[in-house]
VOMI-271096 format. One record per residue (C-alpha): residue number from 1; residue in one letter; x, y, z. Coordinates in steps of 0.05 Angstrom, whole numbers, plus 5000, padded with zeros to 4 digits. Last residue first. Layout:
# residues N
+-----+------+------+------+------+
| seq | type |    u |    v |    w |
+-----+------+------+------+------+
| NUM |    a |    X |    Y |    Z |
...
+-----+------+------+------+------+
# end
This chain:
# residues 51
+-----+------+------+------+------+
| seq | type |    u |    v |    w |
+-----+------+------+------+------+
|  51 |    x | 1610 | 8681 | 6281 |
|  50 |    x | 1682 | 8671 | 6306 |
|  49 |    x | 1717 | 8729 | 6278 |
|  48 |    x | 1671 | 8768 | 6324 |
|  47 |    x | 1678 | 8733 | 6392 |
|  46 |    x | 1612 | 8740 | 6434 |
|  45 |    x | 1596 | 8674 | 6433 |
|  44 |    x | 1527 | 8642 | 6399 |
|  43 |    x | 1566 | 8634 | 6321 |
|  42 |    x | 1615 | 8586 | 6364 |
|  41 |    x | 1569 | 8552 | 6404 |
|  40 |    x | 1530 | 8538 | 6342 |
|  39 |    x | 1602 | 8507 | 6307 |
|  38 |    x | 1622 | 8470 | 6365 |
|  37 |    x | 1538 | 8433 | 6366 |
|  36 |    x | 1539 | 8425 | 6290 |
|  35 |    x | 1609 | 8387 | 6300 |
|  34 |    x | 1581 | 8349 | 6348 |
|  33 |    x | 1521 | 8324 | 6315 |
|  32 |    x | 1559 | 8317 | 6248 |
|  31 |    x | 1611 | 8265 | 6282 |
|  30 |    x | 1562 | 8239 | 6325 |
|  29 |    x | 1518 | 8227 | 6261 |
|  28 |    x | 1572 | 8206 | 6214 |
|  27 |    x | 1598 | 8155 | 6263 |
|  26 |    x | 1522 | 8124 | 6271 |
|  25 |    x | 1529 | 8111 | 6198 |
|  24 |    x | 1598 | 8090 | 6182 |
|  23 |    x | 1584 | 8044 | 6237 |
|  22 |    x | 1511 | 8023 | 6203 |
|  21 |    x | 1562 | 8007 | 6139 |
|  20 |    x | 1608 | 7967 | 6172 |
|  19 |    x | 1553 | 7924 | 6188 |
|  18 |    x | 1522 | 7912 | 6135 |
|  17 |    x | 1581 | 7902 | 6100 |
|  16 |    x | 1595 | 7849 | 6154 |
|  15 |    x | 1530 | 7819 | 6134 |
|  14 |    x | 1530 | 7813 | 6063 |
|  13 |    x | 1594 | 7782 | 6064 |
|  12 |    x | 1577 | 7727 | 6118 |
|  11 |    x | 1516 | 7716 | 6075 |
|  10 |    x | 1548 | 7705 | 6006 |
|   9 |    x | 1540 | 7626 | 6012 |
|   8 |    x | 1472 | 7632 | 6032 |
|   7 |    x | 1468 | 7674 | 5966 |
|   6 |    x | 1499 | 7625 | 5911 |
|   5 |    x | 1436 | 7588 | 5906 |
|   4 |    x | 1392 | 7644 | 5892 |
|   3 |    x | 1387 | 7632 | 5815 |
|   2 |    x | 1341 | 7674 | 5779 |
|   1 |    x | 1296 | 7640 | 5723 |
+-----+------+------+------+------+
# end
């Protein structure tokens, strides 16, 4: 049989990885978003070394 007693007790853990994982998250999409955004601008101007 499994033993579940030791996860209410783990709980706190759990959660602030949770957490710190959604940041990670929602940092690597504004991150990636705005990069994306610089880096279509870029290739869209008319300076040659930049597309």
């Amino acid at each position: 049989m499994h033993q579940f007693s030791g996860i209410p007790g783990a709980l706190p853990t759990l959660w602030t990885g949770a957490i710190i994982t959604l940041q990670i998250t929602v940092l690597a999409i504004v991150v990636g978003i705005l990069l994306g955004t610089v880096i279509a601008l870029l290739r869209l101007s008319g300076v040659k070394p930049l597309q």
